[in-house]
Every structure is written in C-alpha cells, then in structure tokens.
C-alpha positions in Angstrom: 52.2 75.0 99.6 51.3 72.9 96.9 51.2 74.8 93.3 48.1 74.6 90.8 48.6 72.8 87.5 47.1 75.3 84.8 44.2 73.6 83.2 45.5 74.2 79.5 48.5 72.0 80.7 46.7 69.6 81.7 44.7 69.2 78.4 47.9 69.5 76.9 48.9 66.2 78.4 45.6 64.5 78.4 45.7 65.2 75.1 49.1 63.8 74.3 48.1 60.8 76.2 45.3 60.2 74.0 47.2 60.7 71.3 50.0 58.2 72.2 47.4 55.9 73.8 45.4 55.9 70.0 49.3 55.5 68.3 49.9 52.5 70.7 46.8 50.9 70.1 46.4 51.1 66.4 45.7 47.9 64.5 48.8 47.3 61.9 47.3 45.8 59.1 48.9 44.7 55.7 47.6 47.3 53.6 45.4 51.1 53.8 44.2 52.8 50.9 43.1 56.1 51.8 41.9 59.0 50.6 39.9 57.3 47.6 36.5 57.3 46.4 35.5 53.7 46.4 32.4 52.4 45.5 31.7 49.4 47.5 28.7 47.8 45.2 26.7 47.0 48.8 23.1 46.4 48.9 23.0 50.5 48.6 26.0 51.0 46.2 27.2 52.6 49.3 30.6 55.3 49.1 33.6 55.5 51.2 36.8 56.5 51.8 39.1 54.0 52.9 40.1 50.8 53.7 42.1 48.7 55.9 43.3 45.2 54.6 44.6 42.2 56.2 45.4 38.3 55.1 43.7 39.2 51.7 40.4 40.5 53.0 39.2 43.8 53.7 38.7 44.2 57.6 37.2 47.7 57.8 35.7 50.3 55.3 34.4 53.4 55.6 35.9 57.4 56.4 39.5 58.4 55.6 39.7 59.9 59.5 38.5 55.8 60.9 40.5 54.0 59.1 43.7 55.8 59.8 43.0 56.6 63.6 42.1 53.0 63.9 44.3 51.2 61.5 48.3 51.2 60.6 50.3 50.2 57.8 54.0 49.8 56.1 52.2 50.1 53.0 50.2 53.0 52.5 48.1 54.1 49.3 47.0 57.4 49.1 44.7 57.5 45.9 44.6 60.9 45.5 40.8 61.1 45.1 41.2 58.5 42.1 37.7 56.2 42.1 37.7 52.4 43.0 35.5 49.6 42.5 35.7 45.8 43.2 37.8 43.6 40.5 35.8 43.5 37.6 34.4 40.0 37.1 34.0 38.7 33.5 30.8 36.0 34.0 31.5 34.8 30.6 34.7 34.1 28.9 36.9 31.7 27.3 40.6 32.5 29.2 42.3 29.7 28.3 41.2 30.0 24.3 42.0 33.4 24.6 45.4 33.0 26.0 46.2 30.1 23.0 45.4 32.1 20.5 47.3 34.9 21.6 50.1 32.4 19.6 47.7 32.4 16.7 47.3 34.9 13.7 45.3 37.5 14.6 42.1 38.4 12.0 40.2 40.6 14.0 39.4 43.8 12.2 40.0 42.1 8.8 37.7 43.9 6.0 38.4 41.6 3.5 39.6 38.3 2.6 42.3 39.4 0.8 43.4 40.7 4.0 42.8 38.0 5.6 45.3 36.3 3.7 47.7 38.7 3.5 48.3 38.3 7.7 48.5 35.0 7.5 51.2 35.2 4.7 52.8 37.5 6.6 52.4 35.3 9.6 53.4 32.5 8.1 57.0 33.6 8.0 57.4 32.9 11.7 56.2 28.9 11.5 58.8 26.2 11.7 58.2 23.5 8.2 54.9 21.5 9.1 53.6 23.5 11.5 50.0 24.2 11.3 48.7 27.8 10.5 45.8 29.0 12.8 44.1 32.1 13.2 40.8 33.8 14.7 38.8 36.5 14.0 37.3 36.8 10.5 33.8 38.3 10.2 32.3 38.3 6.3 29.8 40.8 7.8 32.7 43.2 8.2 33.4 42.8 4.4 32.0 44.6 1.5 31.3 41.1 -0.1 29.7 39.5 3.2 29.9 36.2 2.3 31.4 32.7 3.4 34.5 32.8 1.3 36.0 29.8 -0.2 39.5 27.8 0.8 41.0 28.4 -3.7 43.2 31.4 -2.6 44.0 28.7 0.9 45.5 26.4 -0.9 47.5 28.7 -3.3 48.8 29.9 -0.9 49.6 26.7 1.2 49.4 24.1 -0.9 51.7 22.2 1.6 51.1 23.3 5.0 47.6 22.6 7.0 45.7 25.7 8.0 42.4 26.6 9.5 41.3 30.2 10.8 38.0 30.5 12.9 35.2 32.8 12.1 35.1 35.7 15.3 32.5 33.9 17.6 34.7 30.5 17.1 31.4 28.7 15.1 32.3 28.7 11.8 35.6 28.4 10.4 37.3 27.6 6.9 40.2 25.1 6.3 42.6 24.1 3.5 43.1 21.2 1.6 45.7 19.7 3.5 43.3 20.0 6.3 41.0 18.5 5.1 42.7 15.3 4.1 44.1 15.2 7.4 40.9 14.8 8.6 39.5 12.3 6.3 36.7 15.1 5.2 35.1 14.3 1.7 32.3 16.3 0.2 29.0 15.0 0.8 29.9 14.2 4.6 27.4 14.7 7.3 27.1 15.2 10.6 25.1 16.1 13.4 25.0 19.6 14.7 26.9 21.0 12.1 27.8 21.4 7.9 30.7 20.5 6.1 29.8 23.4 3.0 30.2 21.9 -0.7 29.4 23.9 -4.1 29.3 21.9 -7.5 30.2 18.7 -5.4 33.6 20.3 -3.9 34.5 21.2 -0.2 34.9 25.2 0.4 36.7 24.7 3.0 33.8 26.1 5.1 33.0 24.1 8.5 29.8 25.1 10.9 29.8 24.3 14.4 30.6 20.4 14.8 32.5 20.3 11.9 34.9 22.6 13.1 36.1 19.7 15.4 37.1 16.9 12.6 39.9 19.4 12.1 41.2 20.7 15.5 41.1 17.6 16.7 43.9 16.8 14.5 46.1 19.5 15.7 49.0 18.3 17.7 49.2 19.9 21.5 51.5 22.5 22.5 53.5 22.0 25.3 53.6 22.3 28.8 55.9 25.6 29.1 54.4 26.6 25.9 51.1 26.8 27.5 51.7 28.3 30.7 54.0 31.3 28.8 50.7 32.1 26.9 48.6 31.7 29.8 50.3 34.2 32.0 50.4 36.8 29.3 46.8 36.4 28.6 46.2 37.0 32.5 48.9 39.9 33.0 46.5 41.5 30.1 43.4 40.5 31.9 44.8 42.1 35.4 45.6 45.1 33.2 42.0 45.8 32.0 40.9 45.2 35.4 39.4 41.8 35.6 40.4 39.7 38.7 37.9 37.0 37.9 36.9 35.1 34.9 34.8 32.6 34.6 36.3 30.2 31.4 33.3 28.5 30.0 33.8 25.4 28.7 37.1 22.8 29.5 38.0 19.4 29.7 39.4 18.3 33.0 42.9 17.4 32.3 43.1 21.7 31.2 41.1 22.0 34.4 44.3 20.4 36.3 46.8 21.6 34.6 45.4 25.3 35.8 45.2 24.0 39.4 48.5 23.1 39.4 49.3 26.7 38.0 47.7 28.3 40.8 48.6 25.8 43.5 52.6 27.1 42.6 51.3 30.9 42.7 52.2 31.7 39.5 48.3 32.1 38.2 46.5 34.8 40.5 43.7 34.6 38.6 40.4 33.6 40.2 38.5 31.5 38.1 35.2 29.7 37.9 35.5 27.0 35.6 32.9 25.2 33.5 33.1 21.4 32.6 32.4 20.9 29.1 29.0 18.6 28.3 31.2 15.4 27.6 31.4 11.6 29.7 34.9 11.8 31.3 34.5 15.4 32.2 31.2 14.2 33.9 32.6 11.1 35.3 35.8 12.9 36.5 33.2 16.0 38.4 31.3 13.8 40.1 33.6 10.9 41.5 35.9 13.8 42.5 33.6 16.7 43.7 33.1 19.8 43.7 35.9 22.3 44.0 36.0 25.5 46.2 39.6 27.5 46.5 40.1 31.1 46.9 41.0 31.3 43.2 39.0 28.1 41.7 35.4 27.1 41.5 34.1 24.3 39.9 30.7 23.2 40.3 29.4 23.7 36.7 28.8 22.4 33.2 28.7 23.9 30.1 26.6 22.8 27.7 25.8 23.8 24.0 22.3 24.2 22.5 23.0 26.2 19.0 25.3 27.8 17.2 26.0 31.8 16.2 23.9 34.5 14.6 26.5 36.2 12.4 27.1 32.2 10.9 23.3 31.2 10.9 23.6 28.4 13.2 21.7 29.9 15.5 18.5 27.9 15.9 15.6 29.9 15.2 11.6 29.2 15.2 10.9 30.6 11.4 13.4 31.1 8.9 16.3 33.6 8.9 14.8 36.6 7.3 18.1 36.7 5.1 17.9 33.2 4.1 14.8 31.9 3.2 14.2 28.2 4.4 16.7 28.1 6.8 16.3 28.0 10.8 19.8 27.5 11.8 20.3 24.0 14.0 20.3 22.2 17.1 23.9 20.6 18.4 22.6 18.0 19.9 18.8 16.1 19.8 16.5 17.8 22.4 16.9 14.2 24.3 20.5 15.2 25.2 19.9 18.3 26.8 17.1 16.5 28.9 19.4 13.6 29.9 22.2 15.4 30.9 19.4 18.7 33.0 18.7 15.1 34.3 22.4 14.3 35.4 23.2 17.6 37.2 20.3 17.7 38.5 20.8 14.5 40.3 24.3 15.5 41.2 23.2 19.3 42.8 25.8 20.3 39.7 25.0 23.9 37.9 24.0 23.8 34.1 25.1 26.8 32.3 23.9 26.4 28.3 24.9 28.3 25.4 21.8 29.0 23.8 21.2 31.9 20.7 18.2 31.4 18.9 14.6 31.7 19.8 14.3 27.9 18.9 17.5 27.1 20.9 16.6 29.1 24.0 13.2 27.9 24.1 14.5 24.7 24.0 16.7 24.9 27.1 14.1 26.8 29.0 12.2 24.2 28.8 14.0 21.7 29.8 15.6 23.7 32.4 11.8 24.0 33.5 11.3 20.3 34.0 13.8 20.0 36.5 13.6 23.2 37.9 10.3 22.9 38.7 9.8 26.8 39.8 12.2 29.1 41.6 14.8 27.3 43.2 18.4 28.4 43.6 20.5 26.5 41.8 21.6 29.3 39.2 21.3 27.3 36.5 22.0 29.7 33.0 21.8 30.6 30.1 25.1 31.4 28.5 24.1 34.9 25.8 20.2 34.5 25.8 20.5 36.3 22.3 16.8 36.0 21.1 14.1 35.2 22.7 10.7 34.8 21.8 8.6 37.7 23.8 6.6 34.5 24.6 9.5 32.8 26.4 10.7 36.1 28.8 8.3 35.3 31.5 10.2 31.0 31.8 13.5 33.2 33.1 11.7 34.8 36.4 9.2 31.5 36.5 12.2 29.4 37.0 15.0 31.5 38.7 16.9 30.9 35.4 19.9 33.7 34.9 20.6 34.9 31.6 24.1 35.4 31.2 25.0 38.3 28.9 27.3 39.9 26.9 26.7 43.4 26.2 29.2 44.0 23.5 27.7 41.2 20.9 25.0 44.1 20.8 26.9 46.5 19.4 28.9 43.9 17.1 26.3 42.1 15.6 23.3 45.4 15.7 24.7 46.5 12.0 23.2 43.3 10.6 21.2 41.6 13.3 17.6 42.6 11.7 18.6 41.6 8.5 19.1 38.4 10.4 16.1 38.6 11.9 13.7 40.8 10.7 12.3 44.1 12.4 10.1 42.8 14.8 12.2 39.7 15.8 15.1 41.8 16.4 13.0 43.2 19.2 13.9 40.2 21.5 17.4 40.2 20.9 20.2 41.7 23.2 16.8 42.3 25.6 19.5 42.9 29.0 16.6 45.2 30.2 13.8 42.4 29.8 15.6 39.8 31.0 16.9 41.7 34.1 13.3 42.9 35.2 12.4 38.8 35.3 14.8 38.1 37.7 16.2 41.8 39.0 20.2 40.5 38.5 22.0 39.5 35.5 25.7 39.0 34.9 27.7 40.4 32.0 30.8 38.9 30.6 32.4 39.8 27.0 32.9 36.3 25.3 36.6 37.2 25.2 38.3 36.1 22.7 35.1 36.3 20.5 34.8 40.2 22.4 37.6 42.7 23.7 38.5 41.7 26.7 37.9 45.1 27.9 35.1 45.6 30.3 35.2 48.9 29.3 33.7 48.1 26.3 31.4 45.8 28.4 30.0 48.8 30.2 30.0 51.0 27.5 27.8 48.4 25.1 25.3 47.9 27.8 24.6 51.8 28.9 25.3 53.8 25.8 24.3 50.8 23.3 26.4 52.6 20.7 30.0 52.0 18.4 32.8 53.7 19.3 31.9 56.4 16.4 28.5 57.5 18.2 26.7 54.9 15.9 23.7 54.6 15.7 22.5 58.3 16.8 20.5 57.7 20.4 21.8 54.3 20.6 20.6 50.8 19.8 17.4 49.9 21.4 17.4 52.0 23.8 14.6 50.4 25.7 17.4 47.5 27.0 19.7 49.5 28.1 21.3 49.2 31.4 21.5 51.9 33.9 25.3 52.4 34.6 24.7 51.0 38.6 23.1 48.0 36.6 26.5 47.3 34.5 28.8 47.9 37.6 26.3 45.2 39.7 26.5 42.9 36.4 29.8 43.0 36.3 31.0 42.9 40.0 28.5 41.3 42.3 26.4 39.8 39.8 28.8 38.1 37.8 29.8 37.1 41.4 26.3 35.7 42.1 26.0 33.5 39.2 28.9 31.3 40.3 28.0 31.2 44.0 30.7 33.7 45.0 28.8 36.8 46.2 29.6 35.5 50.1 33.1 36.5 49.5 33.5 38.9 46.4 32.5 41.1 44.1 31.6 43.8 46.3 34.3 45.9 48.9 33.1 44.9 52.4 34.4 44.1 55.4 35.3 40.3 55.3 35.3 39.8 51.7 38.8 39.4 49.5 40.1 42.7 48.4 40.4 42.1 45.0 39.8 45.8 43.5 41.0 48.3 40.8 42.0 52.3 40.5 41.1 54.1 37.8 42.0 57.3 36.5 38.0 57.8 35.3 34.5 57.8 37.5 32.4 55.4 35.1 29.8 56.4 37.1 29.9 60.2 36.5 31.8 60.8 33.1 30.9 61.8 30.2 30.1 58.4 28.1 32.3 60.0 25.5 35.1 59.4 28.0 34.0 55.8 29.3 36.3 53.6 26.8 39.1 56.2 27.1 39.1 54.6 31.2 42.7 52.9 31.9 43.2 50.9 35.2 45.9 52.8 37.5 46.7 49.3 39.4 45.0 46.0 39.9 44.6 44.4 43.3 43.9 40.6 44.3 43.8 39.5 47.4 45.3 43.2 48.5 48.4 42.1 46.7 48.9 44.2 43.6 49.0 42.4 40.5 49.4 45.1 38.2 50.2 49.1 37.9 53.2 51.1 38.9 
C-alpha cells in the first residue's frame, strides 16, 4: 500500500526547489545597490530601486525584489533609502587651470585690495628666491572701491620678485614691475584683442584679455610630478562634489597628452571631454591624428574665443556699457577669424564650442555659426556662457540647432551689478537659461570652475532658486529664466552628456550605460531650497568602482 504525500509537503519542497533553483541560477554581478531611491534621468525621469552592475555598466534597473532575485553580489550596497542620480557632469570647466592654481594664492572672497595683498604677503613666505607669485580670484566689484586697482603697493611689496594675480573669470589681471619688464611691456603698447592700461603715461599693471598672455607666457613650467600631484587633488575634490565628468574647455595638445597618459596608467578616473584651443598646431595636431573616443576621453572639439568678461568690460556689446559711456567692450579676434576657422571644422566634421558674452560677440558667432550651419543640423556646435543676447538674436539658437552652454552660478555672481553693466532693459537678455532652453528644449550647465565653485550644488541652486546664499534678492533674480529643478538635473547629467556626443553611454542610469553615479544624503528634488547647498555626496561611483566616500 503505497502512502499519500500530504500536499502541504509537497509545496514545501516545490517550494524549496524554487528557492534553490532561483539561488543556483542567479546572475553574480560585480556590484548591487539596493534599496535606494535612484533617479535614472530617462526620457520620463523615471524612479527605481536598484541596480545590478557589471564590467562598469549598469545591466539591469528597476525594483529592489528583481534585482536581488535575479542578481548576486560580493559587494553589496544597501543605501538605506539615501537618493541617487547619475555622476554629475560639469559641461563647462577649466580642470586642468583649476587644478594649477590650487598651487596658486588663493583671492577669492577678497573685499579689498589691501587684502588682497595681505595673502599674497602672507603667501609669499612659502616661495623659494625667484619664484614667481601667482594668484586668482580678485573681483573689484566685491570691493567698496570697485575699481581696477593699480600695481604701486605690487611693487612695494615685491620690488624683486615677478608677480601677477588674475581677476576671478581669468580676463583681466594685474602685474608688477618685474613683470612687466620680463615681458618687454612699455606703456603705449597695443594689441589686438586686448589693453595694456596706462594713466599719466605709466603702466598700472592692469592687463585685459590678450594682454594677459605677454606675461604668462613668460612663466617657466612646472614639472611633470608637480603637475600630476595637483591634478589628482583637483580630481579627488571634483569626485567629492560629485562630478564624474568634466569637460576642460580650452588646451593645447601636448596638456592633452600628458592627461592621456594619466589616464592610460589609471591614476586619472576622470572622464573628460577635452576642447582644443583655437590655435595652428592644435589644429594641425586634431586633424592629422583624429578624433579621440575612450571611456574617459573625448576629443572632437575646439574652443574658440569671441569676447572677453562682463565684470572687466571686455565683453563685446552692441551700444555702450551703461556704466561707461563710449565703450562696447572688444572682439579677440577680427570677425574674419572666426569665419575661417567655422570654415575649418566645418570641413573637418570637428565641433566648434565659442566663448562668447556680449550681445555684439554672440551675435557675431551666431552668425557665423549660421553660415555653415545652414539650419538644423547636428553637429552641436556651442556657445560657451551665451551671457547676453539681443532678444533679436534668441530665435538664431533653435534656427540653427546651436546649444548654449551655461553657467548658472555667473547669474548669481555677477546679478549685484549686471544692470549697472547693462542697463535695465538689456539686463533682460542676460543669464536668459529659460529662453534659451525653450529654442532648442536642452541646454547644458557647467560652473566655469575655477572662475565658479566647483560645487554643482551651487550650480543647481543658481539655476532654480536664482538667489545668494543669504536669500538675496527676495523672490529671486529674474525669475522668468529660472529652471525647473528636473531642468537643472537634465542640464547637468544628460544634457551636459549631449553636448559632447556622450548621451549613448552616460549621463543617465540605464541598462547598458557606465555606472558612473553618486549618493547623497539630500533629495534635490524634494527639499526645501533652503537645504539644497547644505547637500554633501555620501560616495562617488565611476565605472561602478567607487572613487570616493567611506
């Protein structure tokens, strides 16, 4: 007589065998994150719960209970219900400038000359005889006399050693006798594209733009090991503020290799798209070699310079600067350049990204952009700030598929003075992020770091809440540009992506794309805005390898 199984056991061990059948057959991967709230930054800004990694890439997304019954790990991440979004992506920057100047005397925050001076006394102390004394970050318009100062106190102070310290957006800067004479300048020298400043027939020490250069190039290059030591503390602070992309705007080729060869020895994990500067060998080196395509470089662009800055007047504008009659600011270069070389990269399939400012400047370039362009295309070309623009000139953007690349927080540095730059209805079309993202419905956002915070905190904050960090001014700074805070997180993940042909393969979390992303101990998208800048990154994530956190 044969005995009957009870069903209950029998669904006992069915169940057991599904169990250990589902154990058996789980994928192992390299890395699970689980129990998170990620925002993937899809096509519908889509949530989820985990996500299974493997070989740098994200292979599933989606509910905490898939992923683990699917999926296996040795490393395992519970976030605790901490938020997530894709490395943040700076689309404009200067990373290499930024690292070299971390060696530099710092002058941000200065409000005064005398103080000013006073750091780099105190810095000073720290030079080996004959060194030269550099710095960044002044801004007169953060003093109560907001003027250009002059070089007497300089060469008081250092009669003997060189020294020259860069206005905050890195177009104006002031310099010392010494200086001077080591670069052959005498008053009454001119140039194009920028002004050697003299009063009563003697140099203040005050260089615009292409003067700037007659001195720096006279600065003798660090080292090798020097470099790379600053570079890798410029990108452990990058990684810590949640940027796992930058693109560096601006760089000469042999910089360009020396940066490969960093990254080719794994000790820079930063991704970067790299902009040649506008010059012959960097043009000659692009195209006889190609364009460049690695899973932390990209280099397919130039970057080319129209005007100069607002806060310095070099900004070229259409009527005179409402501060200073009689003067519109200046060109770098004659309009013929900038159509020779739209001409060049044009003819080599090459992006043009163009630093342009004022009205005059960017109508310039959109122009010229224009000819070549010849209507919507997709070659990306950009411009690099698109600052103020003529409400005539909007409209050239969408015609033309042109993307303006912004940079949120120059709206909140420069709003305390910008209309008395430009007057109160010119002012309108500046720091338009709104306008200029309804012409083409995506725009990156960068910070200009070092000329910015490197802090895309700051970045998002600027562009939704338009204020200080003091609640200044009440209701926010022209409001009507503002960006919805989806619109910051696109334009500074998948956006920023976009504008340097990389949305295939980041910038948002999805199945197949690198899993370069970030835990925070703050939802940007639900806080208070009060508590957006107080944000800090948990651990950052490249390529599911972290790169930064505990």
């Amino acid at each position: 007589m044969i005995k009957k199984i009870p069903v209950t056991f029998l669904l006992t061990i069915t169940c057991l065998v599904c169990t250990l059948a589902a154990c058996k057959f789980r994928q192992k991967v390299a890395l699970i994150v689980h129990h998170a709230k990620i925002y993937t930054v899809d096509e519908k800004f889509s949530v989820a719960e985990a996500m299974a990694v493997n070989e740098g890439k994200i292979i599933a997304i989606g509910k905490n209970d898939d992923i683990l019954k699917q999926y296996e790990s040795d490393s395992m991440v519970d976030a605790g219900g901490k938020t997530i979004f894709p490395g943040f992506n700076d689309a404009h920057a200067h990373f290499v400038g930024y690292a070299y100047s971390l060696k530099e005397v710092n002058l941000v925050d200065t409000k005064s000359w005398d103080e000013v001076l006073a750091r780099c006394s105190d810095f000073e102390k720290k030079l080996p005889a004959g060194a030269w004394l550099t710095g960044r970050g002044w801004d007169q318009n953060d003093w109560e006399v907001k003027q250009f100062p002059d070089n007497t106190k300089l060469n008081e102070l250092f009669p003997n050693r060189p020294v020259i310290i860069e206005r905050i957006d890195g177009h104006a800067a002031i310099a010392n006798t010494k200086a001077l004479k080591l670069a052959g300048i005498k008053p009454g020298d001119k140039l194009t594209g920028g002004e050697i400043e003299t009063r009563n027939g003697k140099l203040t020490g005050i260089l615009v733009d292409n003067a700037e250069v007659l001195v720096y190039s006279k600065i003798p290059a660090a080292g090798k090991e020097e470099n790379k030591d600053a570079l890798l503390q410029a990108q452990q602070n990058c990684f810590a503020v949640g940027l796992t992309s930058v693109n560096d705007c601006g760089l000469d080729y042999k910089t360009l290799e020396f940066l490969e060869s960093l990254q080719k020895d794994g000790v820079l994990k930063m991704r970067m798209n790299i902009m040649l500067s506008d010059a012959k060998e960097n043009y000659d080196y692009a195209f006889k070699r190609g364009k460049i395509k690695t899973d932390y470089l990209n280099v397919s662009s130039f970057k080319v310079y129209a005007d100069g800055a607002l806060g310095s007047r070099g900004a070229c504008l259409l009527q005179p600067y409402s501060d200073k009659p009689g003067w519109t600011g200046f060109l770098l270069s004659p309009p013929a350049h900038f159509d020779s070389v739209a001409a060049l990269i044009a003819q080599h399939g090459w992006q043009m990204c163009t630093h342009a400012i004022g009205d005059s400047g960017n109508r310039t370039i959109l122009h010229t952009y224009a000819k070549y362009l010849a209507g919507k295309s997709d070659l990306r070309w950009r411009i690099e700030h698109a600052q103020v623009i003529n409400q005539n000139d909007f409209h050239l953007f969408g015609d033309n598929n042109i993307v303006p690349s912004v940079q949120p927080t120059h709206a909140t540095s420069d709003m305390y003075w910008a209309a008395d730059r430009l007057g109160p209805v010119r002012v309108k079309g500046a720091y338009a992020f709104k306008q200029l993202l309804d012409e083409n419905g995506w725009i990156p956002l960068g910070t200009d770091f070092p000329v910015e915070d490197i802090s895309p905190f700051k970045t998002f904050f600027a562009a939704v809440v338009r204020q200080d960090a003091k609640g200044f001014p009440p209701g926010g700074f022209q409001m009507e540009n503002a960006l919805s805070r989806e619109q910051a997180i696109r334009g500074m993940t998948i956006w920023a992506a976009k504008a340097s042909f990389d949305e295939k393969r980041k910038g948002s979390l999805e199945n197949g794309k690198l899993a370069d992303f970030i835990i925070l101990d703050n939802d940007l998208m639900t806080c208070e805005p009060s508590a957006i800048l107080k944000s800090k990154v948990l651990a950052t994530y490249s390529g599911g390898k972290k790169v930064y956190g505990k």
